[in-house]
N, C-alpha and C positions, 0 to 999 in steps of 0.2 A: 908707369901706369898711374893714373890719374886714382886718387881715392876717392869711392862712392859713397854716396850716403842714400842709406836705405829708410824709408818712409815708414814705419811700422803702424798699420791701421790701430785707431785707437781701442779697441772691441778685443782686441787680441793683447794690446799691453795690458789693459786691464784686466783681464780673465789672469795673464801669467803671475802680475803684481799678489791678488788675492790668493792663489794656488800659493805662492811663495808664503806668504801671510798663515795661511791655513799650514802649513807643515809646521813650521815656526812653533805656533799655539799648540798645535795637536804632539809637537816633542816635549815646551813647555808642560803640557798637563801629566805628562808621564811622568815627573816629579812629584806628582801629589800621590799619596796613594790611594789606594782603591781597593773600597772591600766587596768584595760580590756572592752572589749567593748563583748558583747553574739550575739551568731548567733540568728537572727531572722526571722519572715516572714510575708506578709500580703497580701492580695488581691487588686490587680487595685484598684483604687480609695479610697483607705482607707488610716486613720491616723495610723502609728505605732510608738511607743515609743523603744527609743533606750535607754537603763541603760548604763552608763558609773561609775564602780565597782572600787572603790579601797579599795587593803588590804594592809592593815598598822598596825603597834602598837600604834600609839599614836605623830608619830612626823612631819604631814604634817600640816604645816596651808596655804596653798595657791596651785594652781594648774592649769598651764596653757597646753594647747595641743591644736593640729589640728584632728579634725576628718575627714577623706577624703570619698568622697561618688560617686556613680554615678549620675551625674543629671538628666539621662535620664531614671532613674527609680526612683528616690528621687526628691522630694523638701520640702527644712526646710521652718517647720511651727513654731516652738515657741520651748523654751528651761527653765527648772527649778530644781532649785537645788534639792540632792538626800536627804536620809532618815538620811543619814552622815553629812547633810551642812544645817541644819534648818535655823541657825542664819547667815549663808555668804548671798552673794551678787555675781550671774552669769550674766558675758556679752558674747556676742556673736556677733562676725561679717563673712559672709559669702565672702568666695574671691573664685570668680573661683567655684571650684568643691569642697573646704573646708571652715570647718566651725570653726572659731578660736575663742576659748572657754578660761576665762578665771573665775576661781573661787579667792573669797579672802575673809576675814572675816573685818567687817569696825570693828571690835575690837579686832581683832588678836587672835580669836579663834582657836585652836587644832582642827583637823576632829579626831571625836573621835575614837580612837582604835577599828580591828575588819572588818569585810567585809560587803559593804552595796551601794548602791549607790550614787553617789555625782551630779550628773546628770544626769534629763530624756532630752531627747532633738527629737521632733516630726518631723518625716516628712508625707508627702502628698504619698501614691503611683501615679505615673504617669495610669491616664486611660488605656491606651493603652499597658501597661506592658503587657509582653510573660507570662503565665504561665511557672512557672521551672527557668526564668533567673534569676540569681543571680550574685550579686556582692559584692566586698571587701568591709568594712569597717574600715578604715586604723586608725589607732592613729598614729599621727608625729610631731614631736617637743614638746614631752612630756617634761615638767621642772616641778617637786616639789619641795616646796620653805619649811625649817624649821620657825621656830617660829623667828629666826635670819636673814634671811630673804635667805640665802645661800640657793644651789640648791642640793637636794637628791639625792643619786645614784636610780634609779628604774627600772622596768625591765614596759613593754606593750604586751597586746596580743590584736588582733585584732580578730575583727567579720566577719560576711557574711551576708547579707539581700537575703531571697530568696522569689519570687513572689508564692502564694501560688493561690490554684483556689478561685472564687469569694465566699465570705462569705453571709453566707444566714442570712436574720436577724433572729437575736435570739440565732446566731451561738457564740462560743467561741471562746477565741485566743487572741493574743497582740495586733490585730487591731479591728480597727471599723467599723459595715458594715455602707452604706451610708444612710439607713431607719433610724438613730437617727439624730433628729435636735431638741431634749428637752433639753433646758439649766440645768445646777443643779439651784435646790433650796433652799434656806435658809429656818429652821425653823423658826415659827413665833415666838419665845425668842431669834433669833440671836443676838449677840450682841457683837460688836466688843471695846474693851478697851486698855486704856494706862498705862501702869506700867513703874517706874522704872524711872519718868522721870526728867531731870538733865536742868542744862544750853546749852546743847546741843544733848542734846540725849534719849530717850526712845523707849521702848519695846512694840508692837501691840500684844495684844490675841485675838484670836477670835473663835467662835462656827463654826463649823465645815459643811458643807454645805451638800447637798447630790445629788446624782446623777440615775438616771437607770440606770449608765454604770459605773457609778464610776468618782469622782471627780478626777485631773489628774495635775491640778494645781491652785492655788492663784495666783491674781496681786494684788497688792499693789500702792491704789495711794494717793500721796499728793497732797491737793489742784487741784484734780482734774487732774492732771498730772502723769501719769505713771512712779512709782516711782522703781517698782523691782517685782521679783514674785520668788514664791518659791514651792516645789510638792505638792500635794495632799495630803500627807500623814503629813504635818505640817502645825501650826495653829499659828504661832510667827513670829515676825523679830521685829529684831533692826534695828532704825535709827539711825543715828549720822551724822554730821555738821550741827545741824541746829542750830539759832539764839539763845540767851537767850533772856525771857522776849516776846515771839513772839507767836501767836495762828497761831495753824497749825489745817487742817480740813484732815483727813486719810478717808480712804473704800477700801475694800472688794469688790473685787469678783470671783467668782469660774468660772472652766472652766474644759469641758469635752475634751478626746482625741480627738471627730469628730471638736472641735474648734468650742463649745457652748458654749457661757459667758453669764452671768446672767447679770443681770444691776439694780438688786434692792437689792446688798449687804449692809451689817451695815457698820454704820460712826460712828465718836467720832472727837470732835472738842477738841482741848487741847492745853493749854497754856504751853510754857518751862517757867523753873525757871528763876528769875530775876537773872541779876551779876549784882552785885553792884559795880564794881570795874569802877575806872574813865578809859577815854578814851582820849587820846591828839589830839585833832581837829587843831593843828597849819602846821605849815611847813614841810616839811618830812626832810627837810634838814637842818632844828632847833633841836639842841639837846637838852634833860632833859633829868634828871635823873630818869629812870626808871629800877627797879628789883627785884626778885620773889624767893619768897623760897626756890622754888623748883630747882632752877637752880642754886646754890650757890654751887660751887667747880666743876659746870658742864665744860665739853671740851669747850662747847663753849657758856659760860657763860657772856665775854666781848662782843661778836659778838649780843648775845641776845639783853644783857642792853641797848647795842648803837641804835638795830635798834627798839625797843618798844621805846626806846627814840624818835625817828625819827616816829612814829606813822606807822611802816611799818610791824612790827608784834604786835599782840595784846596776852596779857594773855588768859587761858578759865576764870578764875576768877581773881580779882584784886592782888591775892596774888600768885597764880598759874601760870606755863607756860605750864605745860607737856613735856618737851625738846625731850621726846625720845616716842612719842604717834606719829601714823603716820601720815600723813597728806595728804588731797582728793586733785584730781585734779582743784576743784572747788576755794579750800581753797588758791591753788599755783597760781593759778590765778588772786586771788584780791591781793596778795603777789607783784604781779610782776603791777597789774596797778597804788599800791600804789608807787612803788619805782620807778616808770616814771612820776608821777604824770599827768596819763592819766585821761582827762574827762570819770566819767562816765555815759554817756547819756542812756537812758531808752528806744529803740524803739519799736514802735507800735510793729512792726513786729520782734520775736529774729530772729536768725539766724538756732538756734536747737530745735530738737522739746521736749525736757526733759532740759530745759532750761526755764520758765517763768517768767512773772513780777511779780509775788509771791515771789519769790526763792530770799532769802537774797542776793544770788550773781549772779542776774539776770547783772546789770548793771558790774560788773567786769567782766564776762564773755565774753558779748557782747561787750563791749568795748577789751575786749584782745581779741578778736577774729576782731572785725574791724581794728586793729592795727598789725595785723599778726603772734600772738603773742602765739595763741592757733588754733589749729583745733580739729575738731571732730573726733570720735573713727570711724566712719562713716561719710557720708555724712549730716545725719539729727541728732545725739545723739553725746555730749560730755562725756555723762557718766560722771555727775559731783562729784558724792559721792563717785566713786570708789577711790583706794588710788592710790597715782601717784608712779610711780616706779623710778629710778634711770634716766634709762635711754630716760624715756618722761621728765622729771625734766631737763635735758641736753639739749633736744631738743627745751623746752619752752625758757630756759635758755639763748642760740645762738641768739634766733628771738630776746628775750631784748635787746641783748646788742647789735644789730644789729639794730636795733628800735636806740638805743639809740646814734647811728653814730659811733660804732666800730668794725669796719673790722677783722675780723678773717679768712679770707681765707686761704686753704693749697694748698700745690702744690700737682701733678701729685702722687700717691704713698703714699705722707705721711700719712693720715688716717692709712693705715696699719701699717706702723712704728710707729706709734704713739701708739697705741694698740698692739704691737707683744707681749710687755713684759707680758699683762694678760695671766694668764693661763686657765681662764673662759671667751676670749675672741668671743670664738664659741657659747656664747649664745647672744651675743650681734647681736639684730634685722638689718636687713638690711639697713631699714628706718630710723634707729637711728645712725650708725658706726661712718658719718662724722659728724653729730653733736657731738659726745661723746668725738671723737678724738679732736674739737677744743676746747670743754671745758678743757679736760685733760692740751691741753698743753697751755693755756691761765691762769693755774692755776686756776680755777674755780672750777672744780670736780678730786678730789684725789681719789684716788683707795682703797679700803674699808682695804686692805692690801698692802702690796708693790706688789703684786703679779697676784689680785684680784681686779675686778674693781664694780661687781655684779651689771648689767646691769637690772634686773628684780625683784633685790631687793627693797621693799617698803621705802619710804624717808621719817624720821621723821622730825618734828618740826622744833628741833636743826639745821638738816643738810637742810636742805628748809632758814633757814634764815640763814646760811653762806653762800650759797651760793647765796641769794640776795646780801648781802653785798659786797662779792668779785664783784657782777657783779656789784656795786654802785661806788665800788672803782677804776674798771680797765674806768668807763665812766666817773671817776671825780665827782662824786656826791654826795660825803662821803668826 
């Protein structure tokens, strides 16, 4: 048999070429992840939960955005991490008409590969809502952060809240009517416990609570103080910065969408493990010789020894530093009132309200905060546990050595030239530009690369105690 050859009209190879082309691209992008917010709806007066979904393989560990809303059909009631973020830590501050959301893990966990929610976040419907109106629910200023602390390429879709008619009790749907005002409650074997626990750190389990409408979220307190919460559908969290050697008292309690909390959750009182390791109680401007295992052939392994010598960084254990573990906002705090040698006084009254005389860094807080030295993430919460980024580390940074009686002013402009050369310089916070610019060019904070400044990346140990140092050194103190 003779072989043929077949003519393929041009209108048809080209249609099959561009199909082939489009599959290609549209598998490619499934590589990026994707954070999306789902169209929702609820009736006047009710609570709705908003999911905030991302899909990924395996390489977020952190995640900040703005969710944007109407207020005049919305008001945020409460926020907790999703079915993706058992083990992180969610804050939230409202500005305006958005709500700025930040996810992180206090142990630099992976959001595990896969599609799932990483936050519920509640609003109220406004009484007086239109039946039918509806509006955008915006994601903006998306940054996904890797394990390195560098920011993801990702892609966002947005939602729509639409007012739905009033719900009848008993009715179904993502909201709640206003006939429930029963708290969940615990079985009578509830029993909340500690695993896992270190010189700084341990793991809560706890029995799972129940609800007529469904359990929707956990808070988490220490010593009585509002420590973090996390969804309904998980029963764990990790704490980390707390003291060795120190008895902390933890509780439980649950909470429905209409914003019913129980108040007879389980407790477990638990002591951290001792360190044994000595502690230099002299001059901060007295040196001895102090250094750690673990930091032998580290970057900044001279910088370390000088300042544990100086009693201005402390090991987690006598033989231990951690160099490259991150470090809380909490933790950079007593950093900087050690290396001013500020009083730390204890007042009746702190200044924040997740802040107490409990809290190992009750008096560094408040003492850097009466000094100018820190403010709150808000008006009332420092958010002390969270981990401090680059570019709060910058900010805290300026007020020392400004505290400390050195002038770093710039002129008209320069902030920007100072910063042009980043190429990651468009993520750097408004709030933060001119502080970051006078650390840069004070020699204080160098650029993660020549190129790259990574303003929202989390600050370890190591890089926390250079750059006290540097700020010891440029005020003569060192």
């Amino acid at each position: 048999m003779k072989n043929r050859r077949f003519n393929i009209p041009r209108t048809i190879l080209i249609t099959f070429i561009l199909t082939i082309s489009l599959c290609f691209t549209a598998s490619a992008a499934t590589s990026v992840p994707l954070l999306s917010v789902g169209d929702i709806s609820g009736s006047s007066g009710a609570v709705v939960q908003v999911p905030v979904i991302l899909e990924s393989t395996g390489e977020v560990t952190a995640a900040q955005f703005d969710l944007v809303f109407d207020q005049q059909l919305l008001t945020y009631q409460h926020i907790s991490t999703g079915d993706l973020t058992s083990a992180f830590s969610v804050i939230a501050n409202t500005v305006n008409n958005s709500l700025k959301v930040i996810i992180y893990s206090p142990t630099t966990d992976i959001i595990q590969a896969g599609s799932g929610s990483i936050a519920i976040i509640e609003f109220e419907v406004a009484d007086s809502a239109p039946q039918g109106q509806s509006a955008l629910l915006e994601l903006s200023g998306v940054i996904l952060s890797d394990s390195s602390g560098n920011a993801i390429t990702s892609n966002s879709i947005n939602g729509r809240f639409t007012v739905e008619g009033t719900q009848q009790s008993g009715g179904s749907g993502n909201n709640t009517g206003t006939a429930d005002t029963a708290a969940p409650a615990w079985p009578s074997d509830s029993a909340l416990t500690a695993g896992n626990v270190t010189e700084g750190s341990l793991t809560l389990h706890w029995t799972a609570a129940t609800d007529n409408k469904g359990v929707t979220s956990y808070r988490i307190y220490q010593d009585a103080a509002l420590l973090g919460n996390v969804s309904g559908s998980i029963n764990t969290y990790t704490i980390v910065g707390l003291t060795a050697g120190t008895q902390y008292t933890f509780k439980i309690e649950a909470g429905d969408a209409k914003g019913n909390w129980s108040n007879d959750g389980p407790a477990v009182t638990v002591k951290t493990s001792d360190n044994q390791g000595t502690v230099n109680t002299g001059n901060p401007n007295t040196a001895v010789t102090k250094t750690f295992a673990d930091i032998q052939g580290h970057w900044a392994q001279k910088d370390i020894e000088l300042m544990a010598g100086r009693n201005i960084v402390k090991g987690m254990t006598d033989s231990t530093f951690s160099p490259d573990n991150n470090i809380t906002r909490a933790e950079f705090a007593a950093l900087l009132v050690r290396a001013l040698a500020i009083d730390e006084a204890q007042p009746a009254q702190g200044q924040f309200n997740d802040v107490g005389p409990a809290d190992w860094y009750y008096s560094s807080v408040e003492a850097a905060a009466a000094a100018g030295l820190v403010k709150g993430f808000d008006e009332n919460q420092f958010v002390p546990k969270a981990l401090i980024t680059r570019e709060q580390m910058a900010v805290m940074i300026i007020r020392a050595i400004t505290y400390a009686g050195v002038n770093l002013d710039l002129a008209a402009g320069e902030p920007e030239q100072l910063l042009a050369g980043f190429s990651d310089k468009d993520k750097i916070s408004s709030w933060s530009a001119a502080f970051l610019a006078q650390a840069v060019k004070a020699g204080l904070i160098n650029g993660s690369t020549p190129t790259t400044i990574d303003p929202v990346a989390n600050a370890t140990r190591a890089q926390a105690t250079v750059i006290i140092k540097r700020m010891m050194e440029k005020a003569g103190r060192v």
